[in-house]
C-alpha positions in Angstrom: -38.1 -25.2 -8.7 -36.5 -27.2 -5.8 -36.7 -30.9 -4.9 -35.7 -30.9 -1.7 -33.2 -28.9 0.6 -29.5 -30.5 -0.8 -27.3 -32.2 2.0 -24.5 -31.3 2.7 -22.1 -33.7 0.2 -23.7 -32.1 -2.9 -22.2 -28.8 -2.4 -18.8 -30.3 -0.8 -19.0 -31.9 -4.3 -19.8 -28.5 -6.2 -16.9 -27.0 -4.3 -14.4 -29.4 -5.0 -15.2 -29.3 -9.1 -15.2 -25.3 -8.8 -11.6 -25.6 -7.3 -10.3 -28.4 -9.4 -12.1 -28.4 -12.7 -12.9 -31.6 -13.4 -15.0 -34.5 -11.9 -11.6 -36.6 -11.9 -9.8 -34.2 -9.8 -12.4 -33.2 -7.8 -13.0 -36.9 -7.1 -9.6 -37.1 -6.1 -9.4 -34.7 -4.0 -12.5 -35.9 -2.2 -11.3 -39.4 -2.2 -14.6 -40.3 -3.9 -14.4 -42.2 -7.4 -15.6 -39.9 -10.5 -18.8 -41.1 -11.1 -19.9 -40.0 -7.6 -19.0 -37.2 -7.9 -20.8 -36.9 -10.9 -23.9 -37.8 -9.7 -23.6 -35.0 -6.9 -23.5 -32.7 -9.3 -26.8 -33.9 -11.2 -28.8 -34.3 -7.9 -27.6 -30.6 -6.6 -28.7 -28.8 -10.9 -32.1 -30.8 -10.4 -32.5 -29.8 -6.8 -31.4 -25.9 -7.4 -32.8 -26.0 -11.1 -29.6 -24.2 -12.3 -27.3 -25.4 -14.4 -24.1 -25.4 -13.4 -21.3 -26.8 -15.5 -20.4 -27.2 -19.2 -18.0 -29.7 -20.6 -15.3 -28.3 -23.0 -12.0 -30.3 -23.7 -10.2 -28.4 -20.6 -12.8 -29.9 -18.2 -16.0 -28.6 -16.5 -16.6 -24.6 -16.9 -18.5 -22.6 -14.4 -21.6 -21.2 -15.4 -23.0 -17.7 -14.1 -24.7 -19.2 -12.0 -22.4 -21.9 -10.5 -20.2 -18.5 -10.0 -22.6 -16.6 -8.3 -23.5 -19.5 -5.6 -19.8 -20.0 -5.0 -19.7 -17.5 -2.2 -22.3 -19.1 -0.6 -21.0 -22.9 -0.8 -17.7 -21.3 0.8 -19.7 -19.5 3.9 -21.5 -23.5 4.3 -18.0 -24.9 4.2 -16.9 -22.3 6.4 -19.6 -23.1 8.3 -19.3 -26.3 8.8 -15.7 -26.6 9.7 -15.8 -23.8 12.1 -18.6 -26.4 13.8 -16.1 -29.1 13.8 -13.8 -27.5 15.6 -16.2 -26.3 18.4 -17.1 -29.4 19.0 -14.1 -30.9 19.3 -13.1 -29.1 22.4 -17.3 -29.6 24.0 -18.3 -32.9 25.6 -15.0 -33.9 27.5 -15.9 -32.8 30.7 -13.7 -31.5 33.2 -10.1 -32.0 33.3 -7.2 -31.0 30.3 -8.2 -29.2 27.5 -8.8 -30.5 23.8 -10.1 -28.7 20.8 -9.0 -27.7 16.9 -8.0 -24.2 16.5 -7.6 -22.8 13.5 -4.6 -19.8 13.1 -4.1 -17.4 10.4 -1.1 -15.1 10.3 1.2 -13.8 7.2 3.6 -16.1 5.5 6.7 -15.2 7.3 4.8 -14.7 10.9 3.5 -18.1 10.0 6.7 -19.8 9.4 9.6 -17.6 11.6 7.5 -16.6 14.5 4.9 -18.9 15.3 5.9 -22.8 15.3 8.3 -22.0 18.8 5.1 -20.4 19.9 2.5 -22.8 19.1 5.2 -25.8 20.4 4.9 -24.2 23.9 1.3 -24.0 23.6 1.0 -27.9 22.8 3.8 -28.7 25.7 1.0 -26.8 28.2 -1.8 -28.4 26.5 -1.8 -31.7 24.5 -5.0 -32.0 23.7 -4.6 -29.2 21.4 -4.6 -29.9 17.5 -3.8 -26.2 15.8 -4.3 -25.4 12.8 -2.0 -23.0 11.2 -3.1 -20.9 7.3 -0.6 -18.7 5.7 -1.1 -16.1 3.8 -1.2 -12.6 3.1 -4.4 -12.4 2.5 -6.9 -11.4 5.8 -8.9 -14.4 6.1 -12.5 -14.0 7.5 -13.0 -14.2 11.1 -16.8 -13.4 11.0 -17.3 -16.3 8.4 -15.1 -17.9 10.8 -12.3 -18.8 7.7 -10.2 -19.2 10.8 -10.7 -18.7 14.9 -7.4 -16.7 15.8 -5.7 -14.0 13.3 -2.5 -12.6 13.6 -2.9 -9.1 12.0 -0.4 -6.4 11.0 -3.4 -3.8 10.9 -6.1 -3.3 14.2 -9.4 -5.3 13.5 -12.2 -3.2 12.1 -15.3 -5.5 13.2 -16.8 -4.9 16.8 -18.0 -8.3 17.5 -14.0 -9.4 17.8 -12.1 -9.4 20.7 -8.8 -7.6 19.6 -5.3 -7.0 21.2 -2.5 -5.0 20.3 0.4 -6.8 20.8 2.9 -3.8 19.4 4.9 -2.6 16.5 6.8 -5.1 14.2 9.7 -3.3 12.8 10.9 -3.9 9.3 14.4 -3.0 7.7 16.6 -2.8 4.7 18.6 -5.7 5.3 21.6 -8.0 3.8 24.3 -10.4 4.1 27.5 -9.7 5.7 29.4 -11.0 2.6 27.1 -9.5 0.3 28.0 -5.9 2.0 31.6 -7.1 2.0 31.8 -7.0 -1.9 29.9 -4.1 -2.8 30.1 -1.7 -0.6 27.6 -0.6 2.5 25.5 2.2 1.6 25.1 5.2 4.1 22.6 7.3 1.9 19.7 6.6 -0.7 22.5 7.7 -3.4 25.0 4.9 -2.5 21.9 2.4 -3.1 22.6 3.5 -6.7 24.0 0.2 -8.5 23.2 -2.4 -5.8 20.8 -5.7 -6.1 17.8 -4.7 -4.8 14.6 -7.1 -3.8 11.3 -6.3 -4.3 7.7 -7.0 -5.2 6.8 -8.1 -8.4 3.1 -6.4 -7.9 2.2 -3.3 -5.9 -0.5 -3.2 -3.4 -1.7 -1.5 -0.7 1.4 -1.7 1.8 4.3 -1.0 -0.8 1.7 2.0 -2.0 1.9 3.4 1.4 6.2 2.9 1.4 6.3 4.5 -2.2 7.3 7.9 -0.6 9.6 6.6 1.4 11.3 5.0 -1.1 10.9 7.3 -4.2 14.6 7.9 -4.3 15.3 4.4 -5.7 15.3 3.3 -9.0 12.6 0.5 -9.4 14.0 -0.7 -12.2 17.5 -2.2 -10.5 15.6 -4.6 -8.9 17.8 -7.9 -9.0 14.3 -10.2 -8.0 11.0 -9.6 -8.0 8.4 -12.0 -5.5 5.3 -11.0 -3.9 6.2 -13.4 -1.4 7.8 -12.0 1.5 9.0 -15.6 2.5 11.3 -15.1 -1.2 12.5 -12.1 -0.2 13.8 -13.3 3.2 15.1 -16.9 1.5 17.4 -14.2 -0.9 18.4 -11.8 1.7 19.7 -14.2 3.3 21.5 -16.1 0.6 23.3 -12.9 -0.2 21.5 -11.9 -3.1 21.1 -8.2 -2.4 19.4 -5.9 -0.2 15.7 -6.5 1.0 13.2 -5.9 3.1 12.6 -8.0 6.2 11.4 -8.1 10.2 14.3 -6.4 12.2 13.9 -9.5 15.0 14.9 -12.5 12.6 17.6 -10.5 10.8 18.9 -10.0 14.4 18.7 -13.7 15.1 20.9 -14.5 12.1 24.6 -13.1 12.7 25.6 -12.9 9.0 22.6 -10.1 8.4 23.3 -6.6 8.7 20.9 -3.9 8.8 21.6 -1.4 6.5 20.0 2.7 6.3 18.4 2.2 9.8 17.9 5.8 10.3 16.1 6.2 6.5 14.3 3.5 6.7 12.2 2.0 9.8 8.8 0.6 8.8 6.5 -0.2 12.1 4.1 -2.8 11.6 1.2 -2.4 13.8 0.5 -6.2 15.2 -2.8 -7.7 16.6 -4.3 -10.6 17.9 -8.0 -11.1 17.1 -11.0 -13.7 17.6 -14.4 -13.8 17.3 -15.5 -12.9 20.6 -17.8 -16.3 20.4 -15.3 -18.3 21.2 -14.3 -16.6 24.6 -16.0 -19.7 26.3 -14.4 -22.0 24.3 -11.3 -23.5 25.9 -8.8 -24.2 23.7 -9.3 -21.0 21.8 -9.0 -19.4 25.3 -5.6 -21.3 25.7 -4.6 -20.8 22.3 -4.9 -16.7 22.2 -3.3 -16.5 25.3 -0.1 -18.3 24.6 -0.1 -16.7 21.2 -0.4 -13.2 22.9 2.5 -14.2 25.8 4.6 -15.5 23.0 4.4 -12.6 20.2 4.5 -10.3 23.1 8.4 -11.7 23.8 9.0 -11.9 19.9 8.7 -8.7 20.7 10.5 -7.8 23.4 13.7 -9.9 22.2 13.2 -7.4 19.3 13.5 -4.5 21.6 16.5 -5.8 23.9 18.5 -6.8 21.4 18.2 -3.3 19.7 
């Protein structure tokens, strides 16, 4: 039985000691001191009635039951944040625009495409903080993990507002030098024998590339990384022959594409929100420069073709 509806810092608490594993870390993390910390996990077991941690000599384990409210401590914090940054663009009156928006877009979209982007967006509008998450993984945009994504797939949900900003093209790809020493391969056979990059886990996108590249022998791969960002960093450093966007090979003079007409991957790229935020100004500002700038990521891609 309850004692009373937990505030807020109790489950920031519970979060922080589910992510770090201890009451030290967590209280470090928190900038809190440990005993704090403690105490907010005491008050939020005799609130619930649950028990919720068990000391071993790692640290504090998760019970059951600390597992199973997890998901529900995420969609407060979610929650919560997502409210912070609404309100940081309300109450300002008329005049420039201010306001936190939170971006979510793959690693190497994140870190190739992006910053030039979002440099022009804060030129236009200072009083715009961003925000930027990489990862791989689709964050929520109905729990409101984020306010903008930058998807290479089109939005399922109805209640987004969605647009397609084009294909992405992808490439086998490697340095000049590289090439230079071992030959350039014109056919899946002459692939036979050269340093290859490639994942180091298979998922749903290399599943969907696995007839396309059937012909090659998985196992002379020279490095495997399920980080994309890895298998740019080694293309370009001449390691072998990878994977990679067509547009930021073609920025980089020492790249060459290699097998363009057996191997062009198209990745279908969007631009989503929650369709909430429409009236919110710097989200308004934000998906519009994002959509004018991937838009000429784009079309850079296409003229230099």
């Amino acid at each position: 039985m309850t004692i009373g509806e937990p505030n807020w810092d109790l489950y920031r608490s519970f979060l922080a000691v589910m992510r770090e594993g201890s009451l030290s870390a967590a209280a470090r993390a928190l900038g809190l001191t440990q005993p704090t910390v403690g105490r907010h996990i005491e008050s939020l077991e005799q609130a619930l009635g649950l028990s919720l941690f068990t000391r071993s000599q790692a640290g504090l384990i998760a019970t059951d039951d600390a597992n199973a409210l997890r998901r529900h401590a995420d969609a407060v914090a979610s929650a919560s944040t997502a409210l912070l940054r609404a309100a940081s663009s309300l109450g300002r009156g008329a005049g420039a625009i201010h306001g936190t928006v939170r971006v979510t877009a793959s690693e190497v979209v994140g870190v190739e495409v992006l910053p030039p982007i979002l440099a022009r967006l804060r030129d236009r509008h200072p009083g715009i903080t961003t925000e930027l998450s990489i990862s791989n993984r689709i964050e929520d945009l109905l729990k409101r993990d984020a306010d903008i994504a930058v998807r290479m797939q089109r939005p399922q949900q109805n209640v987004l507002i969605a647009q397609r900003i084009g294909d992405i093209e992808l490439g086998f790809h490697a340095r000049r030098d590289y090439l230079e020493r071992h030959g350039t391969p014109h056919t899946w056979t002459e692939m036979d024998g050269h340093a290859l990059i490639g994942v180091a886990t298979e998922n749903a996108f290399t599943r969907k590339l696995r007839p396309k590249l059937a012909a090659l022998d998985a196992g002379a791969l020279a490095l495997r990384s399920d980080s994309d960002l890895v298998h740019l960093a080694s293309i370009r450093a001449g390691l072998g022959i990878g994977i990679c966007q067509v547009r930021l090979a073609q920025r980089d003079p020492s790249l060459v594409r290699v097998l363009p007409d057996l191997l062009n991957i198209p990745l279908d790229t969007w631009l989503a929100m929650h369709e909430d935020l429409r009236a919110n100004p710097a989200c308004a500002a934000a998906f519009a420069a994002l959509a004018e700038g991937l838009a000429g990521y784009l079309a850079g891609q296409r003229n230099t073709d």
